[in-house]
VEXROZA-206905 format. One line per field, with one value per residue: residue in one letter; x negated, y, z negated of N, C-alpha, C in turn. Coordinates in steps of 0.1 Angstrom, whole numbers. Example, Ala and Ser with C-alpha at 12.3 -4.5 7.8 and 13.67 -1.06 7.14 Angstrom:
REM VEXROZA-206905
residu A;S
n_X -132;-128
n_Y -57;-22
n_Z -78;-71
ca_X -123;-137
ca_Y -45;-11
ca_Z -78;-71
c_X -132;-129
c_Y -33;0
c_Z -78;-79
This chain:
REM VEXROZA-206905
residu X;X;X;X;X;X;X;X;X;X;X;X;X;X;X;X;X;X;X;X;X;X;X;X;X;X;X;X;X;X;X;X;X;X;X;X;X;X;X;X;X;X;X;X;X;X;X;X;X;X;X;X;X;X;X;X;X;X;X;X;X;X;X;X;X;X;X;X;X;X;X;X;X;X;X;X;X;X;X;X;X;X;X;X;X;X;X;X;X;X;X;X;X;X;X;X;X;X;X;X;X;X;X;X;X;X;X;X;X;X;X;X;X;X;X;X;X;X;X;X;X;X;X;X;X;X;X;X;X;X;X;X;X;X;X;X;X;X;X;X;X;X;X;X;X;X;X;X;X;X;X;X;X;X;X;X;X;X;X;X;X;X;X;X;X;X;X;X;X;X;X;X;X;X;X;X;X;X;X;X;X;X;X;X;X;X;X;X;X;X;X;X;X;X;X;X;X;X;X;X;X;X;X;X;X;X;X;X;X;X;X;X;X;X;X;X;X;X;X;X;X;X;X;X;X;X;X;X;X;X;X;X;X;X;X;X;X;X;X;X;X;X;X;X;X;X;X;X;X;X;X;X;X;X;X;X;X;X;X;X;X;X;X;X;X;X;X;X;X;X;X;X;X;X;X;X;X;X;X;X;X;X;X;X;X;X;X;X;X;X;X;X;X;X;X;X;X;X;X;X;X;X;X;X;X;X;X;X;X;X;X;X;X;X;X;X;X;X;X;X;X;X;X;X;X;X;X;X;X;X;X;X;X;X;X;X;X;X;X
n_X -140;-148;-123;-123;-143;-136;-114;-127;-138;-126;-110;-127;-129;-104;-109;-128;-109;-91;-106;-111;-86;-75;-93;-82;-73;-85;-99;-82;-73;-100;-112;-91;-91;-115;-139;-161;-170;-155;-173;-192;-175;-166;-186;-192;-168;-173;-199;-188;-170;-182;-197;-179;-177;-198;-186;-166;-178;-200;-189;-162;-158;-148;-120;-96;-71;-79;-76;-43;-33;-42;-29;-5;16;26;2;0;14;-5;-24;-48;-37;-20;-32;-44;-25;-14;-33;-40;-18;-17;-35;-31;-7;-19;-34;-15;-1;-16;-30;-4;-8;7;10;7;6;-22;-24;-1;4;-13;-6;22;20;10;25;48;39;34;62;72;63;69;92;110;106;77;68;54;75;81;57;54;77;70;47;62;76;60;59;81;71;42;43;55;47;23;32;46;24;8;26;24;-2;-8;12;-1;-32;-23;-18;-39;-56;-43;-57;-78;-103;-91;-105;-131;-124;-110;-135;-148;-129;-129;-155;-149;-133;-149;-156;-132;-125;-143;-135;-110;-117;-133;-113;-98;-119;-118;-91;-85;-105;-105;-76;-85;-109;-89;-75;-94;-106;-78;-80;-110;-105;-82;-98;-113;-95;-89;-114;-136;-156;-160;-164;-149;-125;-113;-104;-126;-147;-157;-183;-210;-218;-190;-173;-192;-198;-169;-169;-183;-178;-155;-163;-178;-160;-150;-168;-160;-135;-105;-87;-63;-44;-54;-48;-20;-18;-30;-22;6;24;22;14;-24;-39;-76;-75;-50;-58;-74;-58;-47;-61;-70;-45;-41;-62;-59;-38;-43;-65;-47;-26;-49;-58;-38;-35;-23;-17;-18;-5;-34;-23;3;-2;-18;2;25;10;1;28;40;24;31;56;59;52;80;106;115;87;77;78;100;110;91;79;105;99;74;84;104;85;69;86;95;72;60;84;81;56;54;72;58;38;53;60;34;22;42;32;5;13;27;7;-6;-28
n_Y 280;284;276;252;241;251;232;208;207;214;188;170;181;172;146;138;146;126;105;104;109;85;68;55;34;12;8;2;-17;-31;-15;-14;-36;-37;-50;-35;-3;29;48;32;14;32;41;14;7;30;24;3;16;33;11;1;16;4;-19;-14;0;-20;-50;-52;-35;-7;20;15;26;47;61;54;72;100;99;103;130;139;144;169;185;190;216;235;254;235;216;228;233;214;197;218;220;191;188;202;191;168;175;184;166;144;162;157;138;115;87;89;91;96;87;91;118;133;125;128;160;170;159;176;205;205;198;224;240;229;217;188;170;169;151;115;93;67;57;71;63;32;37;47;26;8;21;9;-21;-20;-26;-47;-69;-67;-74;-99;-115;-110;-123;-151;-159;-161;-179;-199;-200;-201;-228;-242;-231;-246;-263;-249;-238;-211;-192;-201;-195;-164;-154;-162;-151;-123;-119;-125;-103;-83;-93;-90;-64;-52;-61;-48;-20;-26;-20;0;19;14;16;40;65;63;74;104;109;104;129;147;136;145;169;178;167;181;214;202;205;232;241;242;225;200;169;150;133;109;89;67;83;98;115;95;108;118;98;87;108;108;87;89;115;101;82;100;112;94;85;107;100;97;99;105;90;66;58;56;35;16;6;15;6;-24;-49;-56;-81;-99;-121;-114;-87;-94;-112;-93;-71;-91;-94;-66;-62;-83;-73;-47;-58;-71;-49;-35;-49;-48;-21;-2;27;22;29;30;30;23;-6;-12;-9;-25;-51;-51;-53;-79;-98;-91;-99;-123;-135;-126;-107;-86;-75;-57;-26;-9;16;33;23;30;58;60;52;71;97;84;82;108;117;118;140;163;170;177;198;213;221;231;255;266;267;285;312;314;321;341;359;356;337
n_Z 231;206;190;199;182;153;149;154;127;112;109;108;79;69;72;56;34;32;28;-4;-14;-3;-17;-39;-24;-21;-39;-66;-80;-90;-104;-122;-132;-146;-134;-119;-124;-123;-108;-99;-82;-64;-49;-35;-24;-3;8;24;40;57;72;88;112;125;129;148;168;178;175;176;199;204;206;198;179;177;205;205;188;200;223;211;214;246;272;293;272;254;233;220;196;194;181;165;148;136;125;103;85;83;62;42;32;23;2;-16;-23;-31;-52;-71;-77;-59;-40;-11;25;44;73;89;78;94;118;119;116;140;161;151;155;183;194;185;198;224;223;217;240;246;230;228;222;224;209;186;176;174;154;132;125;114;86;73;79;76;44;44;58;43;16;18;28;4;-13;-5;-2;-33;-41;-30;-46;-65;-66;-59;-80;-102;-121;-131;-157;-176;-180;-171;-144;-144;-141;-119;-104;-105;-97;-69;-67;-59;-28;-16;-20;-7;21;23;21;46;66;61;66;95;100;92;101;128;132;131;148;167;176;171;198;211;212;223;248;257;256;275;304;300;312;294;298;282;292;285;292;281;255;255;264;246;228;206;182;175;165;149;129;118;105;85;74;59;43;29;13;1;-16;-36;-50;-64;-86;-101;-82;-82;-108;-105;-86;-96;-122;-125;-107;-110;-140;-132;-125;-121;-104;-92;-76;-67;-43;-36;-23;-3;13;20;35;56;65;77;96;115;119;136;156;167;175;162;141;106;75;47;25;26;30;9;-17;-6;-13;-35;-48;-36;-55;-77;-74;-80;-102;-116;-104;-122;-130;-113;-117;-102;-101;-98;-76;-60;-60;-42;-22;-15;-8;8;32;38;47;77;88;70;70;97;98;86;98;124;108;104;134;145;131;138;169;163;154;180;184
ca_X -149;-148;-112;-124;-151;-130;-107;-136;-144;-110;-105;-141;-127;-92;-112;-135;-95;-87;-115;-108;-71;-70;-101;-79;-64;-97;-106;-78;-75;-110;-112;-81;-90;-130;-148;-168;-169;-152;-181;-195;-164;-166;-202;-191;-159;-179;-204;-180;-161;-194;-204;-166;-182;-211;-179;-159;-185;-206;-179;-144;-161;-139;-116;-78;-65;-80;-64;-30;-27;-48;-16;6;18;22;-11;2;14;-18;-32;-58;-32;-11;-38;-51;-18;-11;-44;-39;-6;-20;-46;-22;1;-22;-38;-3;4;-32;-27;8;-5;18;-3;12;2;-25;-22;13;9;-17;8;32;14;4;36;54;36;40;75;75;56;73;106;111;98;64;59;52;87;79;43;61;84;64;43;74;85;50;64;84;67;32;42;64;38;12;39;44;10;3;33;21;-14;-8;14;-11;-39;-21;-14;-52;-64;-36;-60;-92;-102;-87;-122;-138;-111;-108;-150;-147;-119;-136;-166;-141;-128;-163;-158;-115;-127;-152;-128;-100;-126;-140;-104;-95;-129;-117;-77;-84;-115;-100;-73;-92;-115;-81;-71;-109;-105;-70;-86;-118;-94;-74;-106;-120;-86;-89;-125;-145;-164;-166;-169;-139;-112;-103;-111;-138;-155;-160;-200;-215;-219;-177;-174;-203;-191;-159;-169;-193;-167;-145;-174;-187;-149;-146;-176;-156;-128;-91;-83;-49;-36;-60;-37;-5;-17;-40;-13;21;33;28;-5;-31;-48;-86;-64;-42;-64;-82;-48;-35;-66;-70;-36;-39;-73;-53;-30;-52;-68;-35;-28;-62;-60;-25;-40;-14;-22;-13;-11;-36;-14;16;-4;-17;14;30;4;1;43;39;16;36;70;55;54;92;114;108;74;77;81;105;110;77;78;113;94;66;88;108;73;67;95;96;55;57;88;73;41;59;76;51;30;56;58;22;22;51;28;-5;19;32;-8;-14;-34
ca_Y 271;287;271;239;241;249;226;197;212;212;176;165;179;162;130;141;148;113;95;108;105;71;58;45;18;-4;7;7;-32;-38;-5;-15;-46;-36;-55;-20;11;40;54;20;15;43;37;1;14;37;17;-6;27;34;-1;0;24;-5;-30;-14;0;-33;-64;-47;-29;5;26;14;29;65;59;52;89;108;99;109;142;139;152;181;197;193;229;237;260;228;206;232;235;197;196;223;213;175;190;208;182;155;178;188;148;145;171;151;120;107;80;92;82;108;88;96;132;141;124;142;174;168;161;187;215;203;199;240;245;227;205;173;164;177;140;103;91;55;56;80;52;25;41;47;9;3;29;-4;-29;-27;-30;-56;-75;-71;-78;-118;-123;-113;-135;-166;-162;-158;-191;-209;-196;-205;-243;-243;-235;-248;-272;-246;-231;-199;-186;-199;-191;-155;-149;-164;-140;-111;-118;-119;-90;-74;-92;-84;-50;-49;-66;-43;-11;-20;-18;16;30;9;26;58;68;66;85;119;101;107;145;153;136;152;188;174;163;197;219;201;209;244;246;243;211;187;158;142;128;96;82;66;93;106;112;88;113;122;86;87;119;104;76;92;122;95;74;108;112;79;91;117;92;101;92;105;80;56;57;53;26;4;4;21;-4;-32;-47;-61;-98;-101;-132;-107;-84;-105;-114;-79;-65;-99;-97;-56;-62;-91;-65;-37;-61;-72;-33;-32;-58;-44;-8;7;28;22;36;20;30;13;-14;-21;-11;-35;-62;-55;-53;-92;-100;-86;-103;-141;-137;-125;-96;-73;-74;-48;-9;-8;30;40;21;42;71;60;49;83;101;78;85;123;124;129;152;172;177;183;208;223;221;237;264;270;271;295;322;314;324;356;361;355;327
ca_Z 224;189;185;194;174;141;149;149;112;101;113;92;68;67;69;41;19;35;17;-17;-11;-2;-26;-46;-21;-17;-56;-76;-87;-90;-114;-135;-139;-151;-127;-115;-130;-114;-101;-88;-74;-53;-44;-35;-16;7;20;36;50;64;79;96;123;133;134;157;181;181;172;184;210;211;192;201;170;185;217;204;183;210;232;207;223;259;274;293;260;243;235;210;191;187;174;149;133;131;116;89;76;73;49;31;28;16;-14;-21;-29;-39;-67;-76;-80;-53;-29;7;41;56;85;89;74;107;130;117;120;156;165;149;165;194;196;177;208;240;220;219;254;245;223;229;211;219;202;172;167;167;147;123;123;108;79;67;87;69;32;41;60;34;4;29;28;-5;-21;-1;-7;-47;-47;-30;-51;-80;-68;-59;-94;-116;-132;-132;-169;-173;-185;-158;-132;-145;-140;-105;-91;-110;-85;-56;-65;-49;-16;-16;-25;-1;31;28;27;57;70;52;76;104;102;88;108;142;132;133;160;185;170;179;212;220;213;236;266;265;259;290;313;303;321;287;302;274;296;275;297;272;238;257;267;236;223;196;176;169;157;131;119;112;95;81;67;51;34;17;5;-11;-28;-44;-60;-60;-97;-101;-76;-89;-120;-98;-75;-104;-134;-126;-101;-120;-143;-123;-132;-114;-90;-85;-77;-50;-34;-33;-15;10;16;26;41;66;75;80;107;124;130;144;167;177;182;159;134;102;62;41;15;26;32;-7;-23;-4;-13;-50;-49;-36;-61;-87;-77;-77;-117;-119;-101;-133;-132;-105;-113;-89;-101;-97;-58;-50;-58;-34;-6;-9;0;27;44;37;47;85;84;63;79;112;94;80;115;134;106;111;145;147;126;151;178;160;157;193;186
c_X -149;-131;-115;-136;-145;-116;-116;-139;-137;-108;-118;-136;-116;-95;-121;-122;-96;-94;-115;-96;-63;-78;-93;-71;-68;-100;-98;-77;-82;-113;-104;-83;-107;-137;-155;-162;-159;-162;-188;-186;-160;-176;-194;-178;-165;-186;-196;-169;-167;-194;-192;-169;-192;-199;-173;-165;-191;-200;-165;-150;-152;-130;-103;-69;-63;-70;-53;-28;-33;-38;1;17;12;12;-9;4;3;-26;-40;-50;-23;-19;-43;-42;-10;-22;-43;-30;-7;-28;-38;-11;-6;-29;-24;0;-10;-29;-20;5;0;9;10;3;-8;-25;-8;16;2;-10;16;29;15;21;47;54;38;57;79;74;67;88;103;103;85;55;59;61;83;65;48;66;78;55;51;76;74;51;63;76;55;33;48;54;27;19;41;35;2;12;28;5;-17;-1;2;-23;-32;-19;-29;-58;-59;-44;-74;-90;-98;-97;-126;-131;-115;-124;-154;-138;-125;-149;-161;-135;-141;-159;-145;-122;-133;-147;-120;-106;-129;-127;-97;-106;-123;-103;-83;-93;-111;-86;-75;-100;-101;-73;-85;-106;-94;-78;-98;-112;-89;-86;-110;-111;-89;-106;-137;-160;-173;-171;-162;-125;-102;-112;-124;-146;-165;-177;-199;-213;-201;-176;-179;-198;-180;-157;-178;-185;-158;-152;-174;-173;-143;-155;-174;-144;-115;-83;-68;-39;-42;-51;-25;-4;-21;-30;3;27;37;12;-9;-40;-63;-77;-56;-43;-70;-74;-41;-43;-74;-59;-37;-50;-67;-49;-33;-52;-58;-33;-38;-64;-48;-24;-28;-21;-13;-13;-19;-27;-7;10;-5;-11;23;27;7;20;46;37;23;53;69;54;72;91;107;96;69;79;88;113;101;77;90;108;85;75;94;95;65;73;100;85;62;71;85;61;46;64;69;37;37;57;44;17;25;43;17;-1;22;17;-12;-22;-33
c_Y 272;279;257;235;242;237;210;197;209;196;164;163;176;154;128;138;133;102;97;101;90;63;50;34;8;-2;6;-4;-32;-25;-7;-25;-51;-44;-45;-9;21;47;44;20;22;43;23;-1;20;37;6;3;27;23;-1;6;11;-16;-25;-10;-13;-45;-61;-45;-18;8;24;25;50;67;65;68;96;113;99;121;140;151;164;191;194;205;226;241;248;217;214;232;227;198;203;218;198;179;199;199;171;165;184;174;146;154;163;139;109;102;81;87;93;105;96;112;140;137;131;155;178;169;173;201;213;202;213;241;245;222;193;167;163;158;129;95;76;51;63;67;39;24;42;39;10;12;15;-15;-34;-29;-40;-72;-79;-76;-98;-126;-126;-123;-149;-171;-168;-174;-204;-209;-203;-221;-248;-248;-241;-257;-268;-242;-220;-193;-191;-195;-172;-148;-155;-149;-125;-108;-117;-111;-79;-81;-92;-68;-44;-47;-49;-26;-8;-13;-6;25;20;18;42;71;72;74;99;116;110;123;149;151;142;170;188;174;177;211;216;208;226;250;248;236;204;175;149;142;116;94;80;75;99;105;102;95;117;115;85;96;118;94;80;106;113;85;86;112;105;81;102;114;103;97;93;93;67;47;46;39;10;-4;6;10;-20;-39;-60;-70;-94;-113;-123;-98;-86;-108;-102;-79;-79;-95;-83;-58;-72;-80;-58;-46;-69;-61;-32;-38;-50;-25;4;12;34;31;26;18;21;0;-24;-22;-23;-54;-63;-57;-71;-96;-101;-93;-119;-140;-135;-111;-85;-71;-66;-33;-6;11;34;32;30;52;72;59;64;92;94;85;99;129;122;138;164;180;181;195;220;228;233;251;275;274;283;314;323;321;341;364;369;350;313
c_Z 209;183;185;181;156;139;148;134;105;100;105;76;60;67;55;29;19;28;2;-18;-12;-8;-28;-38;-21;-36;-71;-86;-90;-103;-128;-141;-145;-144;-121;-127;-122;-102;-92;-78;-62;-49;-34;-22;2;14;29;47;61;76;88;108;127;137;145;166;182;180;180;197;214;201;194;194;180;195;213;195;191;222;222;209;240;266;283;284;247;244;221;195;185;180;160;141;128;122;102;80;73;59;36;27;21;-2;-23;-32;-35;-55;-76;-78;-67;-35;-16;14;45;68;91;94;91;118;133;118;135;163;161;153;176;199;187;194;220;240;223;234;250;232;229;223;214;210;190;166;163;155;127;116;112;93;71;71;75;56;34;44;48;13;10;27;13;-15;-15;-2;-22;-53;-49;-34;-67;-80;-67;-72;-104;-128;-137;-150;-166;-175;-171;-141;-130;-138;-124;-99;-100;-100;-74;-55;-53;-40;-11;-13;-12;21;33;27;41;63;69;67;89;110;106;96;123;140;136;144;171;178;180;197;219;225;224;250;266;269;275;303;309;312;311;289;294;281;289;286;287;258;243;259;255;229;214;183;168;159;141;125;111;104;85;67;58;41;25;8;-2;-20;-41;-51;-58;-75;-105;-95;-79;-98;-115;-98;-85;-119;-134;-118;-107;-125;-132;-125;-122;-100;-90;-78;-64;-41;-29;-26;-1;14;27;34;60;75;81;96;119;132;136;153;178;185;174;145;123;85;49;27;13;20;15;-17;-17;-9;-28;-57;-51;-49;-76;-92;-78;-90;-117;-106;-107;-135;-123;-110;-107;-92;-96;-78;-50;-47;-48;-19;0;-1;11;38;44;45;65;88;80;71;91;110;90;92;121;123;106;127;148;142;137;164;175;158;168;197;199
């Protein structure tokens, strides 16, 4: 019981890093381009994390996303030992990138954790390869998706207003930045939340098979209480702002208009609820790099960073690697433990 029990703590508080971490994806436009403060901004951010918990139990009705990583490791080789040392190595891998500036995936990085212990543990058998992969696709998938939506949104926003004042134009999409800002939030607590949501529940399900008697056979099962905690852990961590990647995400890629601004974070906020419908779970990251990328190539080509995005894509596609690696080397010490 004491392992599950630090392993619920640890996984709080990987959702707690997760809200910091990822602030800047719902706040970084709306920051750069002075429509909020920083600190608003993160006020402003975090109640829509929050409210993401009343949508999906009361409007969605259920937590798909959970599901779908809960059955990431085939549930025979789900042990406690292999969820704590997916869990650690995600939290060490995101403040690693956290520290660096460099906006990674934490969905990913705890995937990759989970999975990587597990396959220390049992090999290759021991995972869900077609849920890994699809999970993967959505690597490329969702910037690409939310770079589509954001180029076709941005044209036709621009044929819209071509004849508005640019003064009065500019002081309109400055106000939609708050309900852009506000959209692709909820979606950030809608992703990111059930993430940890199905970590908790795998550790619940295996607890219970060993004779602990949680009363947790599936996602559903799971108390009221996991839920809240988890949305509730990733609100109080958007409260705590991520300003390094802030930087990255708000200026480095490429500058950021208020209409551009409002199309980046509709565009991610769309996608977000695409993956959600489709029960996959995805990175909000990808998702707003991809959008502000759009955004950015409907002026010109060069009006892209496209150094400063290699750099991101290489850390995409290094982040669950990594964390598997750095799972199964955790594990491997727990073992030499006796853990």
């Amino acid at each position: 019981m004491e392992l599950l029990i630090i392993i619920i703590v640890l996984s709080l508080i990987f959702d707690y890093i997760n809200g910091f971490h990822d602030a800047a994806n719902s706040i970084a436009t709306i920051v750069s381009t002075r429509v909020l403060t920083p600190f608003q901004a993160v006020l402003w951010a975090a109640f829509f994390n929050f409210l993401a918990f009343f949508i999906a139990k009361y409007i969605i009705g259920g937590f798909g996303i959970a599901n779908t990583v809960s059955k990431t490791v085939v549930e025979q080789y789900i042990t406690l030992p292999v969820i704590l040392s997916g869990v650690i190595a995600a939290i060490i891998w995101n403040l690693i990138t956290w520290w660096k500036g460099i906006p990674s995936s934490s969905s990913h990085t705890l995937i990759g954790g989970f999975a990587g212990a597990a396959i220390a543990a049992y090999g290759f058998e021991a995972i869900q390869l077609n849920i890994i992969l699809k999970i993967v696709a959505f690597i490329f998938l969702a910037p690409l998706i939310g770079m589509v939506i954001a180029f076709g949104f941005t044209l036709l926003v621009l044929h819209l207003a071509r004849h508005a004042h640019p003064h009065t134009a500019e002081v309109w999409f400055k106000r939609l930045q708050l309900v852009s800002s506000a959209m692709f939030s909820v979606g950030h607590g809608l992703n990111d939340s059930q993430k940890v949501m199905g970590i908790i529940a795998a550790a619940m399900i295996a607890a219970h098979s060993m004779g602990l008697g949680t009363g947790v056979n599936d996602v559903a099962d799971l108390p009221d209480w996991v839920a809240f905690s988890c949305f509730t852990a990733i609100s109080l961590g958007t409260m705590s702002g991520g300003w390094k990647i802030v930087k990255t995400m708000g200026t480095k890629i490429t500058k950021v208009t208020p209409l551009e601004g409002v199309i980046a974070e509709t565009a991610g906020a769309f996608t977000l609820y695409i993956t959600e419908m489709l029960k996959i779970p995805v990175s909000t990251t990808h998702t707003i790099t991809g959008a502000i990328i759009g955004v950015g190539a409907t002026k010109r080509l060069s009006a892209v960073r496209w150094g400063v995005t290699k750099s991101l894509m290489t850390a995409w596609i290094l982040t669950i690697p990594v964390s598997g690696l750095l799972a199964a080397c955790v594990y491997l010490v727990f073992s030499l433990l006796g853990i």
